[in-house]
DOMAR-176860 format. One line per field, with one value per residue (C-alpha): residue number from 1; residue in three letters; chain; y, z, x. Coordinates in pm, whole numbers, padded with zeros to 5 digits, m for minus. Layout:
seq NUM, ...
type ALA, ...
mol A, ...
yy Y, ...
zz Z, ...
xx X, ...
***
This chain:
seq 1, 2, 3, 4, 5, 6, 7, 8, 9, 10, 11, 12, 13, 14, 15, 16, 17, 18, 19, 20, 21, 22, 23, 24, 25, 26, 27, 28, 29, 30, 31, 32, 33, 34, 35, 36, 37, 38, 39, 40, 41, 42, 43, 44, 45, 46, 47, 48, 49, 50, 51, 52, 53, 54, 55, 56, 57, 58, 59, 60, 61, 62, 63, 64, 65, 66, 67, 68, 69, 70, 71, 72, 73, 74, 75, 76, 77, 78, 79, 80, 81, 82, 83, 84, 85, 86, 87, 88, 89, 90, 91, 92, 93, 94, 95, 96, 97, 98, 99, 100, 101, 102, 103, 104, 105, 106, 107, 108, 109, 110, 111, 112, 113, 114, 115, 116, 117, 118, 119, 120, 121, 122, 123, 124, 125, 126, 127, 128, 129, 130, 131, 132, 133, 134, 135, 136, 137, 138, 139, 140, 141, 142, 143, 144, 145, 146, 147, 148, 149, 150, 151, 152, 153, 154, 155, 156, 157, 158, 159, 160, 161, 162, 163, 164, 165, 166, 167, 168, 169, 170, 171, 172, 173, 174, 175, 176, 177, 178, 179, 180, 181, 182, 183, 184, 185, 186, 187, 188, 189, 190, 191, 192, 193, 194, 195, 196, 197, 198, 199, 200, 201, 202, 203, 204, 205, 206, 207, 208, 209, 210, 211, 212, 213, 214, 215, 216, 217, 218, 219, 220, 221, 222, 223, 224, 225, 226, 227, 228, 229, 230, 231, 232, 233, 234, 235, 236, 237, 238, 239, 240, 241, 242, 243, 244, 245, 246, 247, 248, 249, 250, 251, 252, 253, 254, 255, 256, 257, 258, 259, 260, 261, 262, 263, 264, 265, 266, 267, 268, 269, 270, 271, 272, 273, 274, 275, 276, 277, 278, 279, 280, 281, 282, 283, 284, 285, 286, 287, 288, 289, 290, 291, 292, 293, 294, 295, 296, 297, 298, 299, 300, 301, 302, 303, 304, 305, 306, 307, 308, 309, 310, 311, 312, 313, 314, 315, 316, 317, 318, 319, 320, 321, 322, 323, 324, 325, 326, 327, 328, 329, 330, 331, 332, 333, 334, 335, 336, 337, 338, 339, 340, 341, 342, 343, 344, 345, 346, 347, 348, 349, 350, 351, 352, 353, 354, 355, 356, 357, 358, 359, 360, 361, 362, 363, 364, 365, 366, 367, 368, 369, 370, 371, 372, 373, 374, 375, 376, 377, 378, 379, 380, 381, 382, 383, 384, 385, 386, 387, 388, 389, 390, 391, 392, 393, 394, 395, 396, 397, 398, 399, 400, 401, 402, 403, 404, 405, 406, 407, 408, 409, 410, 411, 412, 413, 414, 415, 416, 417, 418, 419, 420, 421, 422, 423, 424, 425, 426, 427, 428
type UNK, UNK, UNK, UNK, UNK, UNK, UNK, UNK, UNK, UNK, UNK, UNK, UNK, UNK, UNK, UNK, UNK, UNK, UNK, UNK, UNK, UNK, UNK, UNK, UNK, UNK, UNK, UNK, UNK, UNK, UNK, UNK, UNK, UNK, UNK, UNK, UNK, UNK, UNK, UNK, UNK, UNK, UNK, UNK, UNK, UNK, UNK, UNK, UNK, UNK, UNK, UNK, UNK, UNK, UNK, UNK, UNK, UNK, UNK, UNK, UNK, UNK, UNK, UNK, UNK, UNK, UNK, UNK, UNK, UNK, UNK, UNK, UNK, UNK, UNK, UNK, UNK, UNK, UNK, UNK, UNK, UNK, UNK, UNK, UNK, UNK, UNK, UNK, UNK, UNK, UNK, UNK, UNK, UNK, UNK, UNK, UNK, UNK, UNK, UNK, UNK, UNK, UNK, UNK, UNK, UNK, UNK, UNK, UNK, UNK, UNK, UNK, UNK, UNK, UNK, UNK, UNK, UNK, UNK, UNK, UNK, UNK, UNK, UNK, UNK, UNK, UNK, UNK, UNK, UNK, UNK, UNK, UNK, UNK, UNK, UNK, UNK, UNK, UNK, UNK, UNK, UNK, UNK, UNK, UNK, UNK, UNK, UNK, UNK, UNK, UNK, UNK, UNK, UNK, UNK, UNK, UNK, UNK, UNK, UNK, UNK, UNK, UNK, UNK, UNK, UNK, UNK, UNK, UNK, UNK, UNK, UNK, UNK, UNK, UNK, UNK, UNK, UNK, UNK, UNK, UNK, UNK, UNK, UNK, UNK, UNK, UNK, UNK, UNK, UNK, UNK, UNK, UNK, UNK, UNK, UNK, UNK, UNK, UNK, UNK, UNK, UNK, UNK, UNK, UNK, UNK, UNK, UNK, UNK, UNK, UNK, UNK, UNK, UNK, UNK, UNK, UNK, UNK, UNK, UNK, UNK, UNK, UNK, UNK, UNK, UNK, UNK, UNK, UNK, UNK, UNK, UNK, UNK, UNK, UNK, UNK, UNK, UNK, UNK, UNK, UNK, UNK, UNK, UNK, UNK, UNK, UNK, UNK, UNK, UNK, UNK, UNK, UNK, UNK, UNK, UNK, UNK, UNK, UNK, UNK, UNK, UNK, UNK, UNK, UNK, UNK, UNK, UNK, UNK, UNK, UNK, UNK, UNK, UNK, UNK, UNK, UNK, UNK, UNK, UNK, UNK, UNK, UNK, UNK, UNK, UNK, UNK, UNK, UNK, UNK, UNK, UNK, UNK, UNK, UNK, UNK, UNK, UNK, UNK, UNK, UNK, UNK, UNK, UNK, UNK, UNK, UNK, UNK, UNK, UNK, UNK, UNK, UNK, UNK, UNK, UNK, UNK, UNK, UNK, UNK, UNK, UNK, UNK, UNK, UNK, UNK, UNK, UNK, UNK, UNK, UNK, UNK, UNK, UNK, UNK, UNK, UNK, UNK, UNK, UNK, UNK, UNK, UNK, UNK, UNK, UNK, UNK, UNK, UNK, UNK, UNK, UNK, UNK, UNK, UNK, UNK, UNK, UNK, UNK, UNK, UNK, UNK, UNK, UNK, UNK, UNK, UNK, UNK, UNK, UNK, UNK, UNK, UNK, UNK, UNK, UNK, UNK, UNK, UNK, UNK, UNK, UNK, UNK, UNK, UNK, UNK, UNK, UNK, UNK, UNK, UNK, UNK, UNK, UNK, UNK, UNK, UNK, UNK, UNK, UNK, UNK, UNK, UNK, UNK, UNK, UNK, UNK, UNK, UNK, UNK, UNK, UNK, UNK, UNK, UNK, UNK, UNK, UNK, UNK, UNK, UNK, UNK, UNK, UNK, UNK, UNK, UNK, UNK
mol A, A, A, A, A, A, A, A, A, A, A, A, A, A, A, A, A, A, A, A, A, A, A, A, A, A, A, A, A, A, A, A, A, A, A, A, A, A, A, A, A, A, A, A, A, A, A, A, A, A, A, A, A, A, A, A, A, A, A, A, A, A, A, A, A, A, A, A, A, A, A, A, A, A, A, A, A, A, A, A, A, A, A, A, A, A, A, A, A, A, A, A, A, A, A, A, A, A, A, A, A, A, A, A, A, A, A, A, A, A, A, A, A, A, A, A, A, A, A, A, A, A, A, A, A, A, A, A, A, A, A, A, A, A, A, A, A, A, A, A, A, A, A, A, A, A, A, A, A, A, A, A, A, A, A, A, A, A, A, A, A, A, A, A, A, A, A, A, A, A, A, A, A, A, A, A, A, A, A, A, A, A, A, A, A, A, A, A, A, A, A, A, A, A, A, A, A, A, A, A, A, A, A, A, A, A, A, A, A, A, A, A, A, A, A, A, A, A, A, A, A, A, A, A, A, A, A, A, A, A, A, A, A, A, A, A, A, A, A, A, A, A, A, A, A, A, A, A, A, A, A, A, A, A, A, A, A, A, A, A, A, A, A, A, A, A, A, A, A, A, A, A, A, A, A, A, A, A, A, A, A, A, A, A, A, A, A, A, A, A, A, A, A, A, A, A, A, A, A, A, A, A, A, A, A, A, A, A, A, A, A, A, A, A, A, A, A, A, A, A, A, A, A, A, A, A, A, A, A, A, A, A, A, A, A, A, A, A, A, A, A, A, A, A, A, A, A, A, A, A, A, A, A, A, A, A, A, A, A, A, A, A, A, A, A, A, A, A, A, A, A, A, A, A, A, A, A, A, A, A, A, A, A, A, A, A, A, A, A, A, A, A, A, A, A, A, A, A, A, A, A, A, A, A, A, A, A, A, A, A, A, A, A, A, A, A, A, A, A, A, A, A, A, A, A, A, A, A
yy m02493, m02583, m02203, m02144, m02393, m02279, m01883, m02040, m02303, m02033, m01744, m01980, m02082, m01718, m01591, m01904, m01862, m01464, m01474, m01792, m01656, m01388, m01217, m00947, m00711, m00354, m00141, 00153, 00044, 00116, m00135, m00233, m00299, m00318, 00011, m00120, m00354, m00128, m00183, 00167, 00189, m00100, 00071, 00360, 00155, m00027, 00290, 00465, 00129, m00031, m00238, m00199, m00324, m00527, m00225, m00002, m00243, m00231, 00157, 00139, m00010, 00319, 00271, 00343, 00494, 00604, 00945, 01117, 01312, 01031, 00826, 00709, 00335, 00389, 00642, 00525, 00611, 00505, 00726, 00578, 00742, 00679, 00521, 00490, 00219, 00304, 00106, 00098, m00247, m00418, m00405, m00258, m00168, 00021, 00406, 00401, 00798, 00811, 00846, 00567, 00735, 00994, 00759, 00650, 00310, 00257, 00234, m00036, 00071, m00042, 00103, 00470, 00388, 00331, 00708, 00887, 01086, 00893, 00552, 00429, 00598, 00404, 00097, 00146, 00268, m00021, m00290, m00048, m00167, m00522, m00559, m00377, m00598, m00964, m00852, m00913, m01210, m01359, m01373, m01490, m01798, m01872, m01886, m02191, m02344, m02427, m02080, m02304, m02503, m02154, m01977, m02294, m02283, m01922, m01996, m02240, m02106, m01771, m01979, m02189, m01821, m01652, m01998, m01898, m01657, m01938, m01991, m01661, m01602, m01514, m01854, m01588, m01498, m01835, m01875, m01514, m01524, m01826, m01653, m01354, m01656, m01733, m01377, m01327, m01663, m01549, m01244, m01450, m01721, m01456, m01273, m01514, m01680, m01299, m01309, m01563, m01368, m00961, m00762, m00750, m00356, m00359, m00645, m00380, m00102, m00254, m00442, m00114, m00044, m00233, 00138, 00108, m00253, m00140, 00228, m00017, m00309, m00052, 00055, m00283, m00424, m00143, 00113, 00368, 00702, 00723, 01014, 01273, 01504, 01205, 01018, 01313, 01130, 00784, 00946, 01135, 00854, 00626, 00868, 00851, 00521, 00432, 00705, 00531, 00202, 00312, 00464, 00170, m00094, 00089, 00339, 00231, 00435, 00358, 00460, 00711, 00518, 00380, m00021, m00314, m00491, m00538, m00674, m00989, m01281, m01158, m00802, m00952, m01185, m00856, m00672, m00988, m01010, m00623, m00772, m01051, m00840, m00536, m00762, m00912, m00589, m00522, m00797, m00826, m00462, m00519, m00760, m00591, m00284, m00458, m00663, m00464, m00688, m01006, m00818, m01081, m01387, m01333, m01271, m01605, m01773, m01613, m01681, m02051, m02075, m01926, m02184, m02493, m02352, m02301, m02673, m02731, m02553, m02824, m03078, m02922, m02806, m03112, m03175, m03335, m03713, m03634, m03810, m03419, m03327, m03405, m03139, m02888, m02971, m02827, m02882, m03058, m02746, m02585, m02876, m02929, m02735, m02603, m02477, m02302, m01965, m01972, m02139, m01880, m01638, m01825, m01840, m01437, m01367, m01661, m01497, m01175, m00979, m01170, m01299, m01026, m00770, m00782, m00774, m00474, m00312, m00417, m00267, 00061, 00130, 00285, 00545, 00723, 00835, 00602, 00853, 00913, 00537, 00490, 00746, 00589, 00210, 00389, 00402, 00051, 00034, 00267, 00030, m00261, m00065, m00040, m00393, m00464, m00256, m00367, m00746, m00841, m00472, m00438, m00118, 00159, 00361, 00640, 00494, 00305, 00622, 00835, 00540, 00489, 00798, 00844, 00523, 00619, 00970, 00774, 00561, 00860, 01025, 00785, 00874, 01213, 01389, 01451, 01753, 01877, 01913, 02165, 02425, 02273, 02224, 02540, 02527, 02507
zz 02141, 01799, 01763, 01997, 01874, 01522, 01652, 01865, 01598, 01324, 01587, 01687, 01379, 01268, 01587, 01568, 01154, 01253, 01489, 01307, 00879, 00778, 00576, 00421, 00445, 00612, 00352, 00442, 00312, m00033, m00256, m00657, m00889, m01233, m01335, m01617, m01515, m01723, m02073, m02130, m01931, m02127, m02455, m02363, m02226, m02594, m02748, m02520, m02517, m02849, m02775, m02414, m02304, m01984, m01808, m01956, m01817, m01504, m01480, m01599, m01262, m01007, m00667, m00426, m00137, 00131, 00055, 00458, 00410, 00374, 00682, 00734, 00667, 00413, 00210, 00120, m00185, m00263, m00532, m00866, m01139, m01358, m01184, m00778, m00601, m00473, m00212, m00087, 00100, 00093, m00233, m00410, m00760, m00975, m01049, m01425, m01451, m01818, m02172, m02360, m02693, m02597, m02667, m03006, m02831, m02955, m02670, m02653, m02551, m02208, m02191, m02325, m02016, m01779, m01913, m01807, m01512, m01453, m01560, m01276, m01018, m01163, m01092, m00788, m00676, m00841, m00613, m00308, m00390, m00450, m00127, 00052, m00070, 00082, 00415, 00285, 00062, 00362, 00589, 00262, 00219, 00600, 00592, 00353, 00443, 00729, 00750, 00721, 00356, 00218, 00303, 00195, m00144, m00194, m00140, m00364, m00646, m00555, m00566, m00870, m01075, m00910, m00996, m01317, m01133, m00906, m01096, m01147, m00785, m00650, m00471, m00178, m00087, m00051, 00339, 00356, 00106, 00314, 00624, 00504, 00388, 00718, 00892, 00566, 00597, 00971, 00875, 00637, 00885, 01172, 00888, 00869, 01210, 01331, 01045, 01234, 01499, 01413, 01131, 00856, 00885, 01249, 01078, 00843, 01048, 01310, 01064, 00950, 01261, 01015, 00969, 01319, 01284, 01030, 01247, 01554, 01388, 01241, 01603, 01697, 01410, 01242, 01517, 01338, 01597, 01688, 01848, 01853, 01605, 01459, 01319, 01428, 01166, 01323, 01635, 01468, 01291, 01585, 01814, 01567, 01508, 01875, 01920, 01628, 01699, 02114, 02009, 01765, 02001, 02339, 02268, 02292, 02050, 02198, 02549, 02471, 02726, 02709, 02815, 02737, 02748, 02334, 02287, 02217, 02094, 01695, 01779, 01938, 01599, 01374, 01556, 01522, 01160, 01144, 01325, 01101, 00744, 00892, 00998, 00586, 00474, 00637, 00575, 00230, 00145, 00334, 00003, m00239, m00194, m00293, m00594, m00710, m00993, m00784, m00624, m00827, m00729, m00356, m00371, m00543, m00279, 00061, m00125, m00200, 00211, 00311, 00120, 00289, 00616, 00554, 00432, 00809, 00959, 00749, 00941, 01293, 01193, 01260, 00974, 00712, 00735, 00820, 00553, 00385, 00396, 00004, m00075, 00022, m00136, m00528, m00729, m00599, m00413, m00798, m00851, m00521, m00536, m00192, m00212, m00607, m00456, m00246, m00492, m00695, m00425, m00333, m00735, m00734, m00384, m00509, m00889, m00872, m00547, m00407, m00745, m01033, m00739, m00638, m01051, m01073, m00790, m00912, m01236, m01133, m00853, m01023, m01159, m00869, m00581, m00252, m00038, m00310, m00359, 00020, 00037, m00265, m00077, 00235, 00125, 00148, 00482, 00307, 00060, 00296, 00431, 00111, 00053, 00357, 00333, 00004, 00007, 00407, 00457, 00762, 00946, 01141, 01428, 01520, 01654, 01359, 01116, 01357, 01460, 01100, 00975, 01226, 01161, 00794, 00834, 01048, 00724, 00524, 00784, 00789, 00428, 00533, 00546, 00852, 00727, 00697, 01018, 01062, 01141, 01474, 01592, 01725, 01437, 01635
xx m01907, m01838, m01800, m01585, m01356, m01343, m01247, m00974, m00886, m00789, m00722, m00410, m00280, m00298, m00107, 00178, 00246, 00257, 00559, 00717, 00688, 00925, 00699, 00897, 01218, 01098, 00928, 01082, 01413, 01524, 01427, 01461, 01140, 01096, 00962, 00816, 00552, 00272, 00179, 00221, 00523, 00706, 00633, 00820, 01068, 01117, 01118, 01374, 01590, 01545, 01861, 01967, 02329, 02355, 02455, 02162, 01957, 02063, 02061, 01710, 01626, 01540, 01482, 01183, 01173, 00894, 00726, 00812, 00505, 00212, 00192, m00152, m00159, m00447, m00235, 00042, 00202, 00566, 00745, 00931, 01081, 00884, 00610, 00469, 00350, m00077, m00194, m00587, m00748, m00501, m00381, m00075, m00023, 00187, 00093, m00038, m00154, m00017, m00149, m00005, m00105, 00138, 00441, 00252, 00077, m00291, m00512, m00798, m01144, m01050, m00793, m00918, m01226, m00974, m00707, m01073, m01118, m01488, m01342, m01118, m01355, m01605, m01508, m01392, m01740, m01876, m01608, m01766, m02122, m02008, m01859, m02153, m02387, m02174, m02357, m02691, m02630, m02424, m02703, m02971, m02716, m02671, m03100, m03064, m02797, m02531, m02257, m02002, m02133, m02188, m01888, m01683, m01872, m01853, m01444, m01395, m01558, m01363, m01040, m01107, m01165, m00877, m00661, m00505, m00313, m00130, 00164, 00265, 00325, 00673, 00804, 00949, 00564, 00474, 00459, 00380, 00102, m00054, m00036, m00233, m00452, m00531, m00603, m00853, m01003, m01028, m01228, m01423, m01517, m01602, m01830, m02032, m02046, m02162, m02423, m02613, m02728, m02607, m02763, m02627, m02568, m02409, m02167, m02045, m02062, m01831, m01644, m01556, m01324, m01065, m00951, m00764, m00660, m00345, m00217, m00181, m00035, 00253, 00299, 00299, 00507, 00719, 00751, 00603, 00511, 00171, 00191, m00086, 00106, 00243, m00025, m00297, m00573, m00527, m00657, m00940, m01073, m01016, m01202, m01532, m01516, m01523, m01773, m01959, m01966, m02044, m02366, m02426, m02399, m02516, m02783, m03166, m03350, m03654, m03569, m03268, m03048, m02705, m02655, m02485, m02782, m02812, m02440, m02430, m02174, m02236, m02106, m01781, m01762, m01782, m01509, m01314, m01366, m01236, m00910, m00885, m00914, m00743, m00437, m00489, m00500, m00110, 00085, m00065, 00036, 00385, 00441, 00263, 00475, 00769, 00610, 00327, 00295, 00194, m00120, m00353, m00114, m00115, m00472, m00541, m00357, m00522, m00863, m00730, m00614, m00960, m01120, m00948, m00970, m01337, m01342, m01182, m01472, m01713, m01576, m01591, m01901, m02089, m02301, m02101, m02156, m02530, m02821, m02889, m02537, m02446, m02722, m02494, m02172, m02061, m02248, m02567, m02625, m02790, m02954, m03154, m03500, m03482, m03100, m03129, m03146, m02926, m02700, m02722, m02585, m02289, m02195, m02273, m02067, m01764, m01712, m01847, m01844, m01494, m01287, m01388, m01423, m01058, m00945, m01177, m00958, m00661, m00702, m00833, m00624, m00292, m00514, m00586, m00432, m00474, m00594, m00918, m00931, m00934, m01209, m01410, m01394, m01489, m01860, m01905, m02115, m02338, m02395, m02445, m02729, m02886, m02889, m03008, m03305, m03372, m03315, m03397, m03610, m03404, m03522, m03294, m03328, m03187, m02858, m02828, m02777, m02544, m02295, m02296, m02264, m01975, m01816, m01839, m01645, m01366, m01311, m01240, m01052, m00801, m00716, m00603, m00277, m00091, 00019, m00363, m00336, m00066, m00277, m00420, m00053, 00190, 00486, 00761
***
């Protein structure tokens, strides 16, 4: 029951802050940004404006508006001159596709890594494997210890890396930035919860269905057409993910039957957690649009909200108070025989795979387009699986590789163009 309580506990308070917190202005309005807020960028600036007038300075200011042609919620791409806003995950950042040595800057090494064609993509396959491999870990720490001690953990030690960036967050995404907080701590919380009893693979697999979560919520939200010819790639990838998560969940390898026989709670826990990110993943890119520059701020404070609402979940959760229950707090949790392993993980999934992960992102992200970084972050499923095979050697059946494989393909169909699909449609 405790469960139950938690889901509805943070379900609520998600759904009341939602329809209470202005989060931002519409983003297809025009807007001002600095369009310097690259290193590059500013050098040119400097060098263009070596001593700028007020009035210079405010003509230097350009305006963005929505490119008509992208629509699909994972492609987004908002046009500057100079620079564009790229969006993938959840995440917003300025476009960076520029040689700085061009304007007579010196380049660091990471910065030469990063002006490569490999460098960028890189790193974002390397966040993709990262995330794919939470599933695994998740299910290694809920084996040692109570779901609710590890996630907490794993939070706060996310939140105490990511703190630095606190202060540098825009006071006007306070309430907003908090109530993305509590969809992702939502997602987080449901994660694990479905860990307990799901496979680590079907979590990710259905979590994946995060891909529909954002087209409905700007149908919901912003009005946006969802027609068939309107959004024609919404439908595609929401027809194979359904397809994929149907044969998934339903199909009986064994006796090459459909029933409903195999869902359980854990399955309804991972969809939830798709609901919870996926509604994250909207309103955090609904800011981010409009400050590209506070992507690591807003980030530092949904991790910081996921981390006391975890904290909640400790207390509902029963065991704190009990004789074994200082074990698991931070940090007698390395220093307890029993728990080091496990210790270990929650450091690895806190720093690594949740608070370096998302700088990794963030700093590769404006050097690709977001339809390619969409596609890149799609794979991570595929790396769940590996994990999962290698750390728990978790077998598949047949169902298991074509829901995922279809799943999979409705990620990176999401990232296409409507207009790719012009040719299916009579040109009127």
């Amino acid at each position: 029951m405790r469960i139950y309580r938690l889901v509805a506990l943070t379900t609520g308070t998600c759904l009341m802050a939602i329809t209470s917190v202005p989060v931002c202005r519409s983003f297809s309005s025009v807007r001002t940004i600095n369009p310097c807020a690259t290193a590059s960028c500013r050098g040119r600036f400097r060098a263009l404006h070596q001593s700028p007038s007020a009035t210079e300075q405010e003509e230097s200011v350009t305006t963005t508006t929505q490119d008509p042609t992208i629509d699909a919620p994972a492609s987004l791409v908002f046009y500057d001159d100079p620079d564009g806003v790229v969006c993938a995950r959840g995440v917003c950042v300025l476009a960076d596709f520029d040689d700085g040595e061009l304007y007579g800057e010196p380049m660091s090494i990471k910065e030469k890594f990063l002006n490569t064609y490999l460098g960028p993509r890189v790193l974002l396959a390397g966040a993709s494997v990262l995330y794919g491999s939470n599933f695994a870990l998740g299910t290694i720490m809920n084996e040692a210890m109570p779901p609710s001690a590890a996630t907490a953990a794993r939070m706060v030690m996310a939140a105490l890396a990511l703190s630095p960036f606190l202060p540098k967050l825009n006071p006007a995404f306070s309430a907003s930035a908090a109530l993305c907080g509590c969809f992702t701590a939502l997602g987080y919380i449901s994660q694990s919860l479905s860990l307990i009893s799901t496979s680590p693979t079907t979590v990710s697999f259905i979590g994946a269905a995060v891909v529909l979560v954002c087209p409905v919520l700007e149908f919901v939200v912003d009005k946006k057409p969802l027609g068939l010819k309107d959004a024609p790639q919404t439908w595609l990838a929401a027809s194979l993910c359904l397809l994929g998560v149907g044969i998934l969940e339903l199909f009986d390898p064994v006796t090459g039957l459909f029933g409903v026989e195999a869902v359980g709670f854990g399955d309804f826990l991972a969809l939830l957690q798709a609901i919870g990110f996926g509604t994250s993943f909207f309103l955090t890119e609904r800011m981010m649009r409009e400050s590209p520059d506070q992507a690591l701020p807003i980030t530092a404070v949904q991790v910081s909200m996921s981390a006391l609402l975890c904290g909640v979940w400790c207390v509902l959760d029963g065991w704190m108070g009990s004789d074994s229950s200082s074990m698991y707090a931070l940090p007698n949790m390395f220093f307890e025989p029993t728990l080091i392993n496990a210790a270990w993980v929650v450091a690895w999934t806190g720093l690594i795979t949740t608070a370096m992960n998302r700088v990794i992102e963030t700093t590769a992200l404006g050097k690709v387009s977001s339809a390619e970084a969409s596609v890149i972050l799609a794979t991570e499923p595929l790396f769940a699986a590996v994990f999962s095979a290698w750390l728990l050697t978790e077998s598949f059946g047949l169902n298991d590789y074509v829901g995922g494989i279809l799943i999979v393909a409705a990620c990176f169909a999401s990232a296409l163009k409507p207009a790719q699909f012009d040719r299916f449609f009579d040109k009127e």
